[in-house]
PyMOL CGO cylinders between C-alpha atoms (Angstrom):
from pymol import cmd
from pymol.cgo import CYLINDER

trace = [
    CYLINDER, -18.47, 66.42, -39.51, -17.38, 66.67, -43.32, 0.3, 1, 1, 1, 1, 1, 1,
    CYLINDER, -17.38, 66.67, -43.32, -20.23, 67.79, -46.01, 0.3, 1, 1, 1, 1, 1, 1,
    CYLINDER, -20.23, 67.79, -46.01, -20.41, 64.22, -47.50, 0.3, 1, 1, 1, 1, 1, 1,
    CYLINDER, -20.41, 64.22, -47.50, -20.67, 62.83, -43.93, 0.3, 1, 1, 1, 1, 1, 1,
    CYLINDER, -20.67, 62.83, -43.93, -23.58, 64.56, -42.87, 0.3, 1, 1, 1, 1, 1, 1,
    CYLINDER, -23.58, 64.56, -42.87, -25.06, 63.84, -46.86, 0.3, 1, 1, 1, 1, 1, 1,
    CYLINDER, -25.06, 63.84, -46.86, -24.91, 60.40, -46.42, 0.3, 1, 1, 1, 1, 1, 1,
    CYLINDER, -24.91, 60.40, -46.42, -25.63, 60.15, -42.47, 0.3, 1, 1, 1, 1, 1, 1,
    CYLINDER, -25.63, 60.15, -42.47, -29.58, 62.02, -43.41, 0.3, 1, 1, 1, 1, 1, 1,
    CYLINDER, -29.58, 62.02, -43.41, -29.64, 59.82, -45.89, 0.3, 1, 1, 1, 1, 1, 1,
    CYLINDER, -29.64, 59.82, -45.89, -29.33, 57.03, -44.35, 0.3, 1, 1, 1, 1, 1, 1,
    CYLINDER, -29.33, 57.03, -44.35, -31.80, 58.18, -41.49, 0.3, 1, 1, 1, 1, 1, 1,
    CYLINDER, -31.80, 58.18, -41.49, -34.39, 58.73, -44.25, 0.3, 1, 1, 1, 1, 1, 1,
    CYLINDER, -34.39, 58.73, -44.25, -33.96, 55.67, -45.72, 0.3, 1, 1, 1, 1, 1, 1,
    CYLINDER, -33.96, 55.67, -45.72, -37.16, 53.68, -43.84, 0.3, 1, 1, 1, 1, 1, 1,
    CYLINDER, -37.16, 53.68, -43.84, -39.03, 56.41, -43.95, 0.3, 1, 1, 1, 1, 1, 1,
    CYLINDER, -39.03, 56.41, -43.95, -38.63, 56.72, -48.19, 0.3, 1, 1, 1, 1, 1, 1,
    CYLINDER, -38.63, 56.72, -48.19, -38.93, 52.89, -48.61, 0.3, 1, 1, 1, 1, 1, 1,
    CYLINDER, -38.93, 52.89, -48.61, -42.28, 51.74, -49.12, 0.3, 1, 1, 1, 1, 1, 1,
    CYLINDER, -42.28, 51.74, -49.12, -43.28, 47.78, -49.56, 0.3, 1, 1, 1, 1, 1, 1,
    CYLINDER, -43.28, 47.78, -49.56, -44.47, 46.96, -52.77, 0.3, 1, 1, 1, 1, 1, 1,
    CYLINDER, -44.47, 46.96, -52.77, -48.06, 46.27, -52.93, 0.3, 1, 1, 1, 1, 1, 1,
    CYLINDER, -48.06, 46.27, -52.93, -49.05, 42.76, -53.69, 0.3, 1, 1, 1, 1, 1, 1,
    CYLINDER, -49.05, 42.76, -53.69, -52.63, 41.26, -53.99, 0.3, 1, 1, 1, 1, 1, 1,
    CYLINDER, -52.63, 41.26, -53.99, -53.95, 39.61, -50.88, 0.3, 1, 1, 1, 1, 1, 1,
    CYLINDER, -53.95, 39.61, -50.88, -53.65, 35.63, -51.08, 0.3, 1, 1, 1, 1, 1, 1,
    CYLINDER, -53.65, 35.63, -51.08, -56.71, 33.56, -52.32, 0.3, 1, 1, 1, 1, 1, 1,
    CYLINDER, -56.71, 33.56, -52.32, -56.51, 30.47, -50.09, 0.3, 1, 1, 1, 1, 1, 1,
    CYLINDER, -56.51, 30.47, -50.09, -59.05, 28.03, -50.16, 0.3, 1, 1, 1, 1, 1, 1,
    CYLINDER, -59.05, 28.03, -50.16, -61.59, 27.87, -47.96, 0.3, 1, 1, 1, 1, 1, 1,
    CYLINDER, -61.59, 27.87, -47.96, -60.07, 24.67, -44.91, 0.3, 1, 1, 1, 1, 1, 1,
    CYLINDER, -60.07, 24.67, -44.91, -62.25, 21.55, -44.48, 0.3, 1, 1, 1, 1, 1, 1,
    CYLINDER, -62.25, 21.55, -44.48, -62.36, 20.49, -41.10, 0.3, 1, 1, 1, 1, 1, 1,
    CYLINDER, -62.36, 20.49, -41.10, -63.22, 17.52, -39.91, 0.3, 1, 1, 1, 1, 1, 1,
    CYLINDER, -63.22, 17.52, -39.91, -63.05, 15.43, -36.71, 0.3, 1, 1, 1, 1, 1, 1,
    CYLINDER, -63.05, 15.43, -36.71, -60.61, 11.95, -36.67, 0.3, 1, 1, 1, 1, 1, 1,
    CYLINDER, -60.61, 11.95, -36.67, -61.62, 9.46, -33.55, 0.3, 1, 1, 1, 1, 1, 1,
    CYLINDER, -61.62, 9.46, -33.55, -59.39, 6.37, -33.03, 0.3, 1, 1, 1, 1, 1, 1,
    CYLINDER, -59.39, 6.37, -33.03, -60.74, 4.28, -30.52, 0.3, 1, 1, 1, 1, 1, 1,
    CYLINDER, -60.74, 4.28, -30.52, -58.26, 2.25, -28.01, 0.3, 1, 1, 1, 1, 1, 1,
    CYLINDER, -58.26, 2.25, -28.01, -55.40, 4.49, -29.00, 0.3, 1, 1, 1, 1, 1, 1,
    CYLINDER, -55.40, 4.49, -29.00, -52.08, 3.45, -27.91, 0.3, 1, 1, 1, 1, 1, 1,
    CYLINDER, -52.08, 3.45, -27.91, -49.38, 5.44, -27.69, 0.3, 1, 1, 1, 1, 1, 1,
    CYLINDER, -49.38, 5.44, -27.69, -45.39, 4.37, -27.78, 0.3, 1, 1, 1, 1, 1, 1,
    CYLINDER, -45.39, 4.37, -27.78, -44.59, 4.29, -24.30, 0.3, 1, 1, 1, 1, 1, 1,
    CYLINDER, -44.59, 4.29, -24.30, -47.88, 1.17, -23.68, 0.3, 1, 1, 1, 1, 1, 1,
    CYLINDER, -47.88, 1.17, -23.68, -50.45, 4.58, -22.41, 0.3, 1, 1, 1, 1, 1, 1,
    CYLINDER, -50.45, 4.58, -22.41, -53.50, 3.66, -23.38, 0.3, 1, 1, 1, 1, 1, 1,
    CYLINDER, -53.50, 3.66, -23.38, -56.68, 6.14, -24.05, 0.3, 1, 1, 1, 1, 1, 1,
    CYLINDER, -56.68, 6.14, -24.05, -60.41, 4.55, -24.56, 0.3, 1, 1, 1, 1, 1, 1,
    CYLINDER, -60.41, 4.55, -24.56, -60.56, 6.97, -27.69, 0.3, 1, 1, 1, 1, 1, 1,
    CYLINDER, -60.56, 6.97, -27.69, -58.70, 9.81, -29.35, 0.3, 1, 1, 1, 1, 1, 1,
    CYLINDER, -58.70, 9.81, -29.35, -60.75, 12.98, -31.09, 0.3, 1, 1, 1, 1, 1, 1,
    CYLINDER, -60.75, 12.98, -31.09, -58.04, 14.82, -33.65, 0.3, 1, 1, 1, 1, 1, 1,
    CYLINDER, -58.04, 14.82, -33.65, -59.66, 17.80, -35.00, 0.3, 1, 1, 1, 1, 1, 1,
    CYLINDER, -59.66, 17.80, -35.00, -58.01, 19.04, -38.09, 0.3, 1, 1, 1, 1, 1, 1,
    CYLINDER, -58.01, 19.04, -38.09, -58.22, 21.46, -41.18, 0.3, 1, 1, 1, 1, 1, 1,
    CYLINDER, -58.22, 21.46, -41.18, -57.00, 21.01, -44.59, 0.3, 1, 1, 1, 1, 1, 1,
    CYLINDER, -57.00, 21.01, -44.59, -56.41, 23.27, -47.47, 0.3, 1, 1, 1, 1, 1, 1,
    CYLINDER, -56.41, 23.27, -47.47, -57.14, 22.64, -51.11, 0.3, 1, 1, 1, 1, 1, 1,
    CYLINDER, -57.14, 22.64, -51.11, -57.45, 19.23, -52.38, 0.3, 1, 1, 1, 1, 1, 1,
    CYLINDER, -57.45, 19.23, -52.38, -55.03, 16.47, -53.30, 0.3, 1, 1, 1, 1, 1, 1,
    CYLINDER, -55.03, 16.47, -53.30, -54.36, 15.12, -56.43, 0.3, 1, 1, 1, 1, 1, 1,
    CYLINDER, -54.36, 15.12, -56.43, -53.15, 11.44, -57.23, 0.3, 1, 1, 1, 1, 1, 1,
    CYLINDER, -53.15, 11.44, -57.23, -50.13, 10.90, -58.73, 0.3, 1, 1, 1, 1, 1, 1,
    CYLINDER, -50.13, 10.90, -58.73, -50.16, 14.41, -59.41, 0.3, 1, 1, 1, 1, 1, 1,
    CYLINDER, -50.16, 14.41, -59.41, -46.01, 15.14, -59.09, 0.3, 1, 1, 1, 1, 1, 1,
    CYLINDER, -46.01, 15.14, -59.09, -43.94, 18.10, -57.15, 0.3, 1, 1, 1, 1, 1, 1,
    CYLINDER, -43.94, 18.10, -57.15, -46.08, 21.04, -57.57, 0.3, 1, 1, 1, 1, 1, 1,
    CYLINDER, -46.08, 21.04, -57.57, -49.07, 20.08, -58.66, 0.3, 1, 1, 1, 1, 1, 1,
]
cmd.load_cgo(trace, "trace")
């Protein structure tokens, strides 16, 4: 194998090992509301019928009327 070969064959094995990620500030999410959503008599598209539905859900932050594409 030629000089430069063997140069640029190490380097290239070293490569993950000299990259390190840049360190960025953990996220500050809001804290998710969760709440409980029961529909009674659900129907679903095919004619099933349940006596009552229970959705459980979380949400994050808080909307904003009429407040536009990002934000």
């Amino acid at each position: 194998m030629r000089p430069t070969a063997a140069v640029l064959t190490a380097l290239l094995a070293a490569a993950p090992a000299i990259a390190q990620p840049v360190a960025t500030p953990p996220a500050t999410w809001p804290r998710p509301a969760e709440a409980d959503f029961t529909s009674q008599k659900f129907r679903f598209h095919d004619g099933a019928t349940l006596p009552s539905l229970r959705l459980h859900y979380a949400t994050l932050g808080t909307p904003h009327r009429d407040a536009g594409p990002g934000g």
